[in-house]
C-alpha positions in Angstrom: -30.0 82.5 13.7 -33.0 83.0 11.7 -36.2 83.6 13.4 -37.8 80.7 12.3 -34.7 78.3 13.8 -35.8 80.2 17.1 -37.7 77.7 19.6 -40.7 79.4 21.1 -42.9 82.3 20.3 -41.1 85.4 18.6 -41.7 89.0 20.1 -43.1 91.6 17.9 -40.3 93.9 18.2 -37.9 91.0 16.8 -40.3 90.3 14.1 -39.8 93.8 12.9 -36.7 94.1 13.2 -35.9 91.2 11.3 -38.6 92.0 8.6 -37.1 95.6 8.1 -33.9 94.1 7.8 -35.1 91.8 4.7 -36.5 94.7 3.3 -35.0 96.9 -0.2 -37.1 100.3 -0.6 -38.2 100.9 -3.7 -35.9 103.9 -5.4 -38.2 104.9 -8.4 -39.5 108.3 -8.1 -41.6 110.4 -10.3 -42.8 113.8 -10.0 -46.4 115.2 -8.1 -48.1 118.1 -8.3 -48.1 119.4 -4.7 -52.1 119.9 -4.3 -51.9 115.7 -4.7 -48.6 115.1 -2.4 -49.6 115.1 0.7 -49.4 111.7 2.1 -46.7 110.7 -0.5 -43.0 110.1 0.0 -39.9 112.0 -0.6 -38.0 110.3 -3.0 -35.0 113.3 -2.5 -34.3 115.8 0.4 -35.7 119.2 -0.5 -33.5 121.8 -0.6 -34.8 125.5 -0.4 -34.1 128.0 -3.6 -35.1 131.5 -1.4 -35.1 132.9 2.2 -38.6 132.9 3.9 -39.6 135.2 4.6 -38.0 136.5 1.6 -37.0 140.6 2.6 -37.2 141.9 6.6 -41.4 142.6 6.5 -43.9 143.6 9.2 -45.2 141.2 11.9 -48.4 143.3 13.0 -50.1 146.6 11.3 -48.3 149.8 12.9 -45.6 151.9 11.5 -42.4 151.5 10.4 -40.1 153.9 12.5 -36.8 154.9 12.4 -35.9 156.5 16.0 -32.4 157.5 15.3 -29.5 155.8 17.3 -31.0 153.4 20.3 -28.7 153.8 22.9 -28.5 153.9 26.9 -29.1 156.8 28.3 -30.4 158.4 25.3 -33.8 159.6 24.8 -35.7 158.1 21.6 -37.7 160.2 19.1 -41.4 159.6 20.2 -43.1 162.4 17.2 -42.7 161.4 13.4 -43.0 162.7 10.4 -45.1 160.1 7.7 -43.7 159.4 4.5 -46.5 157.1 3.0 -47.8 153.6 3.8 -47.0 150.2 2.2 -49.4 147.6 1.8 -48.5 143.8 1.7 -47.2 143.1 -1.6 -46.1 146.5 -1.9 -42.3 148.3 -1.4 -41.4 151.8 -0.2 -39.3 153.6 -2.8 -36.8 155.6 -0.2 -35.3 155.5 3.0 -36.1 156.7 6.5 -34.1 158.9 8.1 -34.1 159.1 11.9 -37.3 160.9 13.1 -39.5 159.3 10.0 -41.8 156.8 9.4 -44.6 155.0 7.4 -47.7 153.3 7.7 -47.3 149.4 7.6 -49.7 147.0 7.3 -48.6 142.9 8.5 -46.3 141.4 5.7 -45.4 144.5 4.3 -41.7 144.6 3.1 -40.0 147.1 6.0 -38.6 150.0 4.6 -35.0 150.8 4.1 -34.1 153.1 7.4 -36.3 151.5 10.1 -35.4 149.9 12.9 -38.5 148.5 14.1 -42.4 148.6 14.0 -44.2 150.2 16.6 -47.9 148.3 16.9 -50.7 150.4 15.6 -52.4 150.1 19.0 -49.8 152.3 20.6 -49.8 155.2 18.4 -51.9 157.7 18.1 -52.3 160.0 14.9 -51.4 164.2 15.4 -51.7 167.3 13.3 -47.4 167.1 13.6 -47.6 163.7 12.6 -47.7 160.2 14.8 -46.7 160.1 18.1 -45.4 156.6 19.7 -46.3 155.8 23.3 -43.6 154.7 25.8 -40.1 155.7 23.1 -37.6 154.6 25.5 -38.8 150.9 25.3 -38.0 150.9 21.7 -35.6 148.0 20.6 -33.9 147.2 17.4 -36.0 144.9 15.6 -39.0 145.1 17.4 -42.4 143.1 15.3 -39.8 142.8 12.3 -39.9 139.1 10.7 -36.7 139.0 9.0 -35.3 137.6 6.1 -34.5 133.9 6.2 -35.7 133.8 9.5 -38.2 130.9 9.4 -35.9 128.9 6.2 -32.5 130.4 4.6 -31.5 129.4 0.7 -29.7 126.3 0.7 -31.6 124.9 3.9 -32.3 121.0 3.6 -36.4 121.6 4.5 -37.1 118.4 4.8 -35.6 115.0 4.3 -36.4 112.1 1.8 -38.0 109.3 3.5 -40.5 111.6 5.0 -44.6 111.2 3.9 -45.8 114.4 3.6 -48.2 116.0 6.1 -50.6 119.1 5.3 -47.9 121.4 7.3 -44.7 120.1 4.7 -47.1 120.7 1.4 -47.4 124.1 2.8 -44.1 124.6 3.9 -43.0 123.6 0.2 -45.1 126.1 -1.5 -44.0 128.7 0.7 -40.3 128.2 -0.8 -41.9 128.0 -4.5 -41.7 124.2 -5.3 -45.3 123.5 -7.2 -43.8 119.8 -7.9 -42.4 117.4 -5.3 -40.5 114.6 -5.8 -41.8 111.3 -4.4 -41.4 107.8 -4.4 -43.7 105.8 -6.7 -46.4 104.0 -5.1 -46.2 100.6 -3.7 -47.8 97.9 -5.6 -49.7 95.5 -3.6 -51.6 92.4 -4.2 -54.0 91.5 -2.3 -55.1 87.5 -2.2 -57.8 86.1 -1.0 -58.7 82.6 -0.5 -61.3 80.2 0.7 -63.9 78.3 -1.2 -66.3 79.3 2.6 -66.1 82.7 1.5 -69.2 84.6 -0.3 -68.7 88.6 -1.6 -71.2 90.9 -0.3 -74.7 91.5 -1.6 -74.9 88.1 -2.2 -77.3 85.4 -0.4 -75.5 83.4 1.8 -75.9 79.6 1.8 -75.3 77.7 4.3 -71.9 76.4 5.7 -70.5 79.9 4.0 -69.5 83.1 5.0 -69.2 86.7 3.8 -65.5 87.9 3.0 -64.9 90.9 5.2 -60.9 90.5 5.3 -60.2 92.2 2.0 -62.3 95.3 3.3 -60.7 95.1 6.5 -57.2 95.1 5.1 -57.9 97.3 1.8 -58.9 100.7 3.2 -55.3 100.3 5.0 -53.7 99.8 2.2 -55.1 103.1 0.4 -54.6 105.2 3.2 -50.8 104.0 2.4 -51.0 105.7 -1.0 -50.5 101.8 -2.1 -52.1 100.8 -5.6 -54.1 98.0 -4.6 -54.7 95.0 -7.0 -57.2 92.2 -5.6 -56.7 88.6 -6.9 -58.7 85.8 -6.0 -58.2 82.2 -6.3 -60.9 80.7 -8.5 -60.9 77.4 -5.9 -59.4 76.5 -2.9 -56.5 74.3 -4.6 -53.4 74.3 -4.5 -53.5 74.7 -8.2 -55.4 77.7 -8.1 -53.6 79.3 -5.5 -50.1 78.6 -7.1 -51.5 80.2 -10.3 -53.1 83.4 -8.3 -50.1 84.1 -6.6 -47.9 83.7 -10.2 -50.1 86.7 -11.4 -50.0 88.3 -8.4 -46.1 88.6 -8.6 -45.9 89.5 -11.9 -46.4 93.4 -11.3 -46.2 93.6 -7.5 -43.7 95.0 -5.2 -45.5 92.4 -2.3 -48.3 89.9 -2.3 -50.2 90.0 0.9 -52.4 87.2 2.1 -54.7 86.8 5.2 -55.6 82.8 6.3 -53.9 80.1 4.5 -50.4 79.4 5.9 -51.1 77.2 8.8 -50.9 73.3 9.5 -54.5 72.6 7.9 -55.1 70.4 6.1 -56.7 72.7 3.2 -54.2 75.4 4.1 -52.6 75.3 0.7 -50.9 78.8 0.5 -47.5 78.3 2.3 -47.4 75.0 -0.1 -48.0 77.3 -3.3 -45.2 80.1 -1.8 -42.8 77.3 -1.2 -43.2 75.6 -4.5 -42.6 79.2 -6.0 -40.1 80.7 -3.9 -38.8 81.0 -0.1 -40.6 81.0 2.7 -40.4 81.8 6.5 -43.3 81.0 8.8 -43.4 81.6 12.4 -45.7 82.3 15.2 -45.3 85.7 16.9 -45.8 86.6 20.7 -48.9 89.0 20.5 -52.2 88.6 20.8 -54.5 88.2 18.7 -52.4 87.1 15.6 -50.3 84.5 15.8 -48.9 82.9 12.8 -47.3 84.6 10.4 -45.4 84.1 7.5 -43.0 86.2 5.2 -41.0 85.3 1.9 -40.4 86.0 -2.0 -41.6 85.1 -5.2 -39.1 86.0 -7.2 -38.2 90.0 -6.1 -41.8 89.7 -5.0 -42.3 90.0 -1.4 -44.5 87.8 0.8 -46.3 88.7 3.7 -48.8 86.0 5.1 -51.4 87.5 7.7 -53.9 85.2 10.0 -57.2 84.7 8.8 -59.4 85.9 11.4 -60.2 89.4 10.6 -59.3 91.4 13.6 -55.8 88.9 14.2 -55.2 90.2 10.2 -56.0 93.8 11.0 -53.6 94.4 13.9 -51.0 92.4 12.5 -51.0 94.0 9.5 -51.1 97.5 11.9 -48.8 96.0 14.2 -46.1 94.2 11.9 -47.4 94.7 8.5 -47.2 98.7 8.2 -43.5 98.8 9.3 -42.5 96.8 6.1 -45.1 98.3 3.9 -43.7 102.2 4.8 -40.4 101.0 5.0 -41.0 99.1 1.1 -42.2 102.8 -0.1 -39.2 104.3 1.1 -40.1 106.0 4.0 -38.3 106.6 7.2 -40.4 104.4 10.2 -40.5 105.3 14.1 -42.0 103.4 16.8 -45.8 104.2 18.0 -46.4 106.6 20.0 -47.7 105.0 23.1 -49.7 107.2 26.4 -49.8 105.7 30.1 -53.6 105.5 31.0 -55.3 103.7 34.4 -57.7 101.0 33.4 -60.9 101.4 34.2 -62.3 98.0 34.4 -60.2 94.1 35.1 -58.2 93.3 31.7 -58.1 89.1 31.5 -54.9 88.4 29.9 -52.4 85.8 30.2 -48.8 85.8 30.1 -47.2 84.2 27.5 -48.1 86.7 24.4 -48.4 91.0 24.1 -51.5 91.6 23.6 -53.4 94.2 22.0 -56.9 94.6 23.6 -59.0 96.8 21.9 -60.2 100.3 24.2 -61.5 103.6 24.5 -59.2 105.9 25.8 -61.0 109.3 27.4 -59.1 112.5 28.7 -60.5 112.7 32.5 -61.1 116.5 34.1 -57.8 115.8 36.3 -55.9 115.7 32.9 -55.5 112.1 33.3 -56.0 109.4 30.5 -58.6 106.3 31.3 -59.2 103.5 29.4 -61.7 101.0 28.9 -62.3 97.5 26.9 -64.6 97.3 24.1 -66.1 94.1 25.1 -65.4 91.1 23.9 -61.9 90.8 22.0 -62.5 87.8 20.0 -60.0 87.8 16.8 -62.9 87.6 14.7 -65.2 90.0 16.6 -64.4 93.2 14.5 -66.9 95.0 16.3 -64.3 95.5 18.7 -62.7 97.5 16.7 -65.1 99.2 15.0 -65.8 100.6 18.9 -62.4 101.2 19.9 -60.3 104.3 19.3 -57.0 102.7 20.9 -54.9 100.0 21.6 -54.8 98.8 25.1 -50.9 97.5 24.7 -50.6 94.7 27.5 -46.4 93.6 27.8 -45.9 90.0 26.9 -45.4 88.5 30.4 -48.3 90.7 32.0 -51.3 88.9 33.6 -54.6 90.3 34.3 -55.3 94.0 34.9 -56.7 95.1 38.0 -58.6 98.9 38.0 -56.2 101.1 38.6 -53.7 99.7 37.4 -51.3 101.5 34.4 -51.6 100.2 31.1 -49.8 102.0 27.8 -52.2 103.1 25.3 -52.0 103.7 21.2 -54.5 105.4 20.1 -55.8 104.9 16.5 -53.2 106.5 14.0 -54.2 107.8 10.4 -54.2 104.4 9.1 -57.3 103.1 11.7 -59.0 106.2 12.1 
């Protein structure tokens, strides 16, 4: 059955699922030089060309020693004769034999011959050479790093579908790749509608409004690596809006609208999607954001988002992101969501999860605490702008009482 056949109000998790499923990633992939990757998508898994570390080298300054054989019962070499000293970046032409060693400083290729590096701490330097405290504790391998031992040649390193983090750019230079391959960037439209609405910086007459929803929604978008196109509709008509979202589609891999696809009267954007193309409207179990809508213009996705600014924020967060990241290719997990005790009474009624808007704080007894930001009004974005969490409140809870455990999501790179 599709969701929109469903009686009743749909639950988030359904409309994701459902949205994933009606989802193709986009495949095309170009390369990026790894000082721009990070926050980009493997279009490939990465497979490593060399061990790292690449040669057995030193994990501290010390020496190099070889002790002869280390066996039970047998009493190691604690006096050594010094060959040299290798820096880092630098070999040791030779090999030790037992009772020799050299001077090693951290990252230093280990010499043919040793066994181990003693730390420079428990030495001490004699006219017969360098004597080793405590021998008899020696053990093979002792502050070596060896070869291979962090990544080996022919490891997969990491996975396509994954967006880079600082750590992975890192990790890929370390095996020698200066060029990573990624998946192209999403191309987004962004419409806005709405013959109330005024840009900013201008005077505002009355019976009008300033558009915020575009500047709401934007910044998201970027953080998403998305290349963000914004089309308005010259006038609220259907005629305008048909012909907005035709140029929208043209070179977009989804149009994304907030406002516009309920039962008013001058609600003329699911008309202008339907005339178009397909289109599924339903209204989802969370709170706030309600309606919602999703569809194609031709291989042009649709996603429609309420028009109250915070109700198009977290449902774009909420519903919006999952089809996004999936759309760019990338492999999506659920939040990660923290037990906290509220602080304060939490009005909600069942019926619809809601998403209250908090400050979560660490307390000295290691335990999470959270608080409202006030009023939670779907067009209050001051809430928001306050808030560094989601206060996640299941969809047949009622009110919160102090005390009480509530799950918390904090605000992820995308809000923050």
């Amino acid at each position: 059955m599709n969701l929109c056949d469903k009686p009743g109000l749909t639950p988030v998790n359904e409309a994701i699922e459902y949205l994933l499923s009606q989802v193709t990633p986009v495949t095309e992939g170009e390369l990026c030089p790894l000082e721009h990757a990070c926050g980009r998508v493997l279009a490939e898994d990465v497979i490593s060309p060399v061990n790292v570390p690449p040669a057995d080298n030193s994990a501290m300054d010390g020496y190099a020693v070889n002790p002869g054989k280390l066996e039970s019962g047998r009493t190691p070499i604690g006096l050594f004769r010094q060959r040299g000293i290798v820096l880092a970046g630098e070999v040791f032409e030779g090999v030790l034999s037992a009772g020799e060693c050299v001077r090693i400083m951290t990252g230093a290729v280990v010499p043919d011959g040793a066994k181990l590096v003693v730390m420079q701490e428990n030495t001490e330097v004699v006219d017969a050479g360098v004597r080793v405290d405590n021998p008899e504790s020696f053990r093979h391998g002792d502050n070596i790093r060896r070869a291979g031992e962090d990544i080996r040649h022919g490891d997969v390193v990491l996975k396509a579908g994954r967006r880079l983090t600082p750590a992975d750019c890192g990790l890929l230079a370390s095996i020698g790749i200066a060029d990573a391959s990624v998946v192209r960037p999403l191309r987004v439209s962004l419409l806005t509608t709405g013959d109330e609405l005024i840009a900013p910086g201008n005077n505002l007459p009355a019976g009008k409004i300033y558009e915020s929803n575009s500047f709401v929604l934007r910044p998201v978008l970027n953080r998403l690596g998305a290349e963000v196109s914004l089309v308005t509709a010259v006038s609220d008509t259907l005629e305008a809006i048909q012909e907005a979202l035709e140029t929208a589609a043209a070179d977009a891999d989804i149009i994304i609208t907030s406002g516009g696809v309920s039962v008013g009267e001058a609600d003329f954007t699911r008309t202008a999607v339907e005339a178009l193309g397909q289109l599924d409207l339903w209204k989802l179990a969370m709170k706030p954001g309600k309606p919602l809508a999703f569809g194609r213009i031709g291989k042009t996705l649709f996603l429609g988002l309420p028009g109250n600014p915070v109700s198009a924020l977290v449902t774009l967060h909420q519903v919006g992101l999952p089809v996004l990241r999936s759309l760019a290719g990338e492999i999506v997990r659920p939040p990660i969501r923290i037990p906290a005790i509220a602080s304060e009474r939490l009005k909600k009624r069942p019926g619809r999860a809601d998403y209250q808007r908090g400050v979560a704080e660490l307390h000295d007894a290691g335990q999470w605490q959270v608080r409202s930001t006030g009023q939670q009004g779907s067009g209050i974005l001051s809430s928001v702008s306050k808030a560094n969490c989601f206060i996640v409140l299941e969809q047949e809870r009622g009110h919160v009482e102090p005390g009480e455990t509530v799950m918390v999501e904090m605000f992820d790179q995308w809000l923050s």
